[in-house]
N, C-alpha and C positions, 0 to 999 in steps of 0.2 A: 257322370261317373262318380259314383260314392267310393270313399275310404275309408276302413276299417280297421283302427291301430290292435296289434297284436293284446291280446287280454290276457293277465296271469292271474289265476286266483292263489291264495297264501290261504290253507287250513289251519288255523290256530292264530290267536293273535296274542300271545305269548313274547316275553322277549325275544325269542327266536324270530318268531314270523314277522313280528313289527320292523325289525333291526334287519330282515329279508326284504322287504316293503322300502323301507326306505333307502336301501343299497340296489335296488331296482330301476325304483326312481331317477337317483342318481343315474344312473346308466341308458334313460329316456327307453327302456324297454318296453314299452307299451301301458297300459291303462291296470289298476291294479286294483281285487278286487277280496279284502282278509273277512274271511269267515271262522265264528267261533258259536258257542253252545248257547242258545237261548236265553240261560244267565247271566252270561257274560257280556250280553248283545249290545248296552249300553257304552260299557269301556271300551269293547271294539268298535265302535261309531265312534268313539270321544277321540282314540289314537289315531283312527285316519283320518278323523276331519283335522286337527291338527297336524297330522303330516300332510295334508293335502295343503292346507294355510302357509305352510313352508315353502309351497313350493313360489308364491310370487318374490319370495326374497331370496330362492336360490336360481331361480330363471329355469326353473321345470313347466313341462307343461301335462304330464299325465292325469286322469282323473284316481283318486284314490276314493274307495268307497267299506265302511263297515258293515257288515250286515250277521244272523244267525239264520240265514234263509239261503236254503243252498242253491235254488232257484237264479238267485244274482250270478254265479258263475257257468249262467249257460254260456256256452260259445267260445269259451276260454280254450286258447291254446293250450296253457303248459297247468298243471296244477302242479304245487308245490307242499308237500305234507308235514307240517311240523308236530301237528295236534299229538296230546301224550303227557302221560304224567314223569316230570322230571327224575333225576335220581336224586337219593339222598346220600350224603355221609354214609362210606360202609357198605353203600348199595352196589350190588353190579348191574350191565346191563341185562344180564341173563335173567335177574330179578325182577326186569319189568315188562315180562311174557306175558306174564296174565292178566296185570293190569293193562296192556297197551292193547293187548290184542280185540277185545272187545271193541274198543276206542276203534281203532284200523279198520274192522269190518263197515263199521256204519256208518266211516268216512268213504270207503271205497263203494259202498254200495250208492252214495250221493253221486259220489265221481261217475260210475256209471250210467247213473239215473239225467245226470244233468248236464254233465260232460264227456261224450262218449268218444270224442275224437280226439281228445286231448294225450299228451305224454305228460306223464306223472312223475317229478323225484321226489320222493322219499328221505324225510330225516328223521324220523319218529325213533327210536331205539326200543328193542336191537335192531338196528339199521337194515339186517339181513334177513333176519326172519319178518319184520315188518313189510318189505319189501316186497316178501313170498308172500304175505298172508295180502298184501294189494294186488299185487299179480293175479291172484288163486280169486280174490274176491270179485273183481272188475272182469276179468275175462279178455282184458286188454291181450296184442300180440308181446310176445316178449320186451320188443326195442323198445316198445313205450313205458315200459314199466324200470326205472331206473332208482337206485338207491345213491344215497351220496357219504362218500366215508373217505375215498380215496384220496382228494383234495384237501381235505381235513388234513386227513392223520401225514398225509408228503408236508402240509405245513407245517404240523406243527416237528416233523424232523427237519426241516427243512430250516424253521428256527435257530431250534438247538444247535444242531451244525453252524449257523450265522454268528451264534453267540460261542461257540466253543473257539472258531476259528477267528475273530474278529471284523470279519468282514460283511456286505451287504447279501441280504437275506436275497436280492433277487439274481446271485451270482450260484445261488447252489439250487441245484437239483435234484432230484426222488423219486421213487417208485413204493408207494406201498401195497401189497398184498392182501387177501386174506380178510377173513372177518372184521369188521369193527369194534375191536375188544384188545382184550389180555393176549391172545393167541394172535393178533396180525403181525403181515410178515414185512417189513421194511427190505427190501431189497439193495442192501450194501452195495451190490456189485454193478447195478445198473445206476446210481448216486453219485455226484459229479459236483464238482465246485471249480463254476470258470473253466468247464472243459476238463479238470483235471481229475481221473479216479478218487474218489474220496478216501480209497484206502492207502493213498499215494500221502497224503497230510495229516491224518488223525490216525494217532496210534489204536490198534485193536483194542484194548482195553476201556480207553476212552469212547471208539465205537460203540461199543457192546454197552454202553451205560448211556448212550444217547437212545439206541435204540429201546433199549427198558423203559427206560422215560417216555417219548413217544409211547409205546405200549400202553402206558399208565397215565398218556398225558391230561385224558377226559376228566380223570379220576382226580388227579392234581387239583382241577379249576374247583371241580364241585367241594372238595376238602377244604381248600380257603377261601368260599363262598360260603359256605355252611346251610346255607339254601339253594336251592336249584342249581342249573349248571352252565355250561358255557354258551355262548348265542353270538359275539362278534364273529369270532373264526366261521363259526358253523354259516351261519349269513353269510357271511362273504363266502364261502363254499358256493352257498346255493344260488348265488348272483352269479355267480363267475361259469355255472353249469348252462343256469337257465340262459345266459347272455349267447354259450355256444351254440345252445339248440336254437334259440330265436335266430339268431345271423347266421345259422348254418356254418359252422363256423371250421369243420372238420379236424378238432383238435385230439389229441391225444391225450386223454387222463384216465388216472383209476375210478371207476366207478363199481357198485353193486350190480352186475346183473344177472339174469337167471340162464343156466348153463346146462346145454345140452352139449354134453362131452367134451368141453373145453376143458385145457387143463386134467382130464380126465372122471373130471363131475357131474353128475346127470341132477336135476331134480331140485337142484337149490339155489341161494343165490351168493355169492360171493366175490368181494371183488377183484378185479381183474382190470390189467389195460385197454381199455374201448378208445375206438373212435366215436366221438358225440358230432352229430348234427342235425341238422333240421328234422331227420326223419326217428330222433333216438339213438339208443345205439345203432351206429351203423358196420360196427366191426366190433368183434374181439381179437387182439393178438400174444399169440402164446409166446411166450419167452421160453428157451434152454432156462431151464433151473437145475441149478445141482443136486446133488445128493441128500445135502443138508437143507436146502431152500425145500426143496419139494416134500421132506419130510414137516417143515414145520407147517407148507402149508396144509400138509395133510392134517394135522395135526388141529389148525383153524377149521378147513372143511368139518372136520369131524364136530367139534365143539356148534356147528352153526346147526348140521343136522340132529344131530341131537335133539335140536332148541324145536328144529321143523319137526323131529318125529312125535315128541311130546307136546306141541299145541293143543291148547285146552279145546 
């Protein structure tokens, strides 16, 4: 009886996808396999074999491998898409449609071509519209096509909150909403620290200026970086995704997925609270939103379609 450890391939070997790879790793999730562009082909051999050399000092035992040959991720369960030109200083992500989209198609068409049975997440930006344009390009069912924004953007309020209140960051809880941008919708009401309403301990005022921040938090990294953008958080996002689908894990997070009449949206992708497990999404569940929630997300929706109707 032969055994066959689960295989992840990482599109891009980018800080993102490397800093993905080795939070993987760590985690003993299966055999890891980072793919990047023909010119790059050398540094991406140089970063895996290197992480792979790690692993006899950290007592790992995955194979990590580099390649620009998409070929090497036949058979891969989970692919993971980070590939995409970062943002700059001043940039939004709305800005990098046209440079990304190109990029997405001719990853997703590999994805197809070499990995047809795999679930896909998504981190490329715009997270939503990338998401649709891998969806629309691969021909996958819906559940396999997954974008990742939700876990992000709950941590990084989920911080602020830790640091506002002074307590440990794994005692508060969140829900975010809505596009991956200017417009997502942090959800106050379902937000919790130690069990307690969050609106019960932080004055409105003070809310309202955590959650702008989160809004703007991407924008922040890349501004005191002054090159490229953020890659630890987003990593550990995509570890903590791929970890539920691999162990079937039936957790409940916000992710990107594409919605037929959830929430009342047809045709895009935006996120929403899913169950993730082994087979993808395996549920969306709709929250009561108020008055004022459901207009901001309308508000997000809107700003994503947009992005979908105008695709170059």
């Amino acid at each position: 009886m032969s055994f066959r450890r689960n295989k992840i391939a990482i599109i891009g070997a980018g800080h993102t996808g490397m800093t993905t790879a080795l939070y993987l790793a760590q985690k003993k999730l299966g055999d890891i396999v980072v793919v990047d562009i023909p010119s790059a082909e050398g540094p991406t051999k140089g970063k895996a074999l290197d992480l792979f050399q790690s692993h006899s000092i950290e007592g790992l035992n995955s194979q990590i491998t580099g390649t620009a040959d998409y070929r090497e991720i036949e058979q891969a369960d989970l692919v993971i898409v980070t590939a995409g030109l970062p943002r700059k200083p001043g940039m939004s992500r709305d800005d990098l449609v046209t440079m990304n989209v190109s990029i997405m198609q001719e990853v997703a068409q590999n994805i197809k071509t070499y990995a047809p049975t795999s679930i896909i997440i998504v981190l490329s930006n715009p997270v939503d519209v990338m998401t649709y344009v891998c969806l629309k390009e691969t021909g996958f069912p819906k559940h396999r096509v997954i974008g990742q924004s939700g876990i992000l953007d709950s941590a990084r309020f989920n911080t602020f909150v830790a640091e506002e209140l002074g307590i440990a960051i794994e005692d508060v809880s969140s829900f975010v909403l809505g596009g991956h941008g200017d417009e997502m919708v942090p959800l106050v009401r379902y937000s919790y620290v130690g069990g307690i309403p969050i609106e019960k301990v932080i004055p409105q005022s003070r809310l309202d200026a955590i959650v702008e921040r989160t809004r703007k938090g991407g924008g922040e990294i890349v501004s005191l970086l002054g090159t490229g953008s953020a890659y630890y958080a987003p990593a550990a996002a995509l570890a903590k995704m791929a970890e539920i689908i691999i162990l079937d894990q039936k957790r409940i997070v916000p992710s990107v997925a594409y919605l037929e009449g959830a929430y009342g949206y047809t045709g895009i992708c935006l996120g929403v609270p899913t169950v993730l497990g082994g087979q993808g999404i395996e549920n969306i569940i709709e929250l009561d939103l108020t008055s004022d929630e459901q207009e901001a997300l309308h508000d997000s929706a809107n700003a994503v379609r947009t992005l979908i109707e105008n695709l170059p």
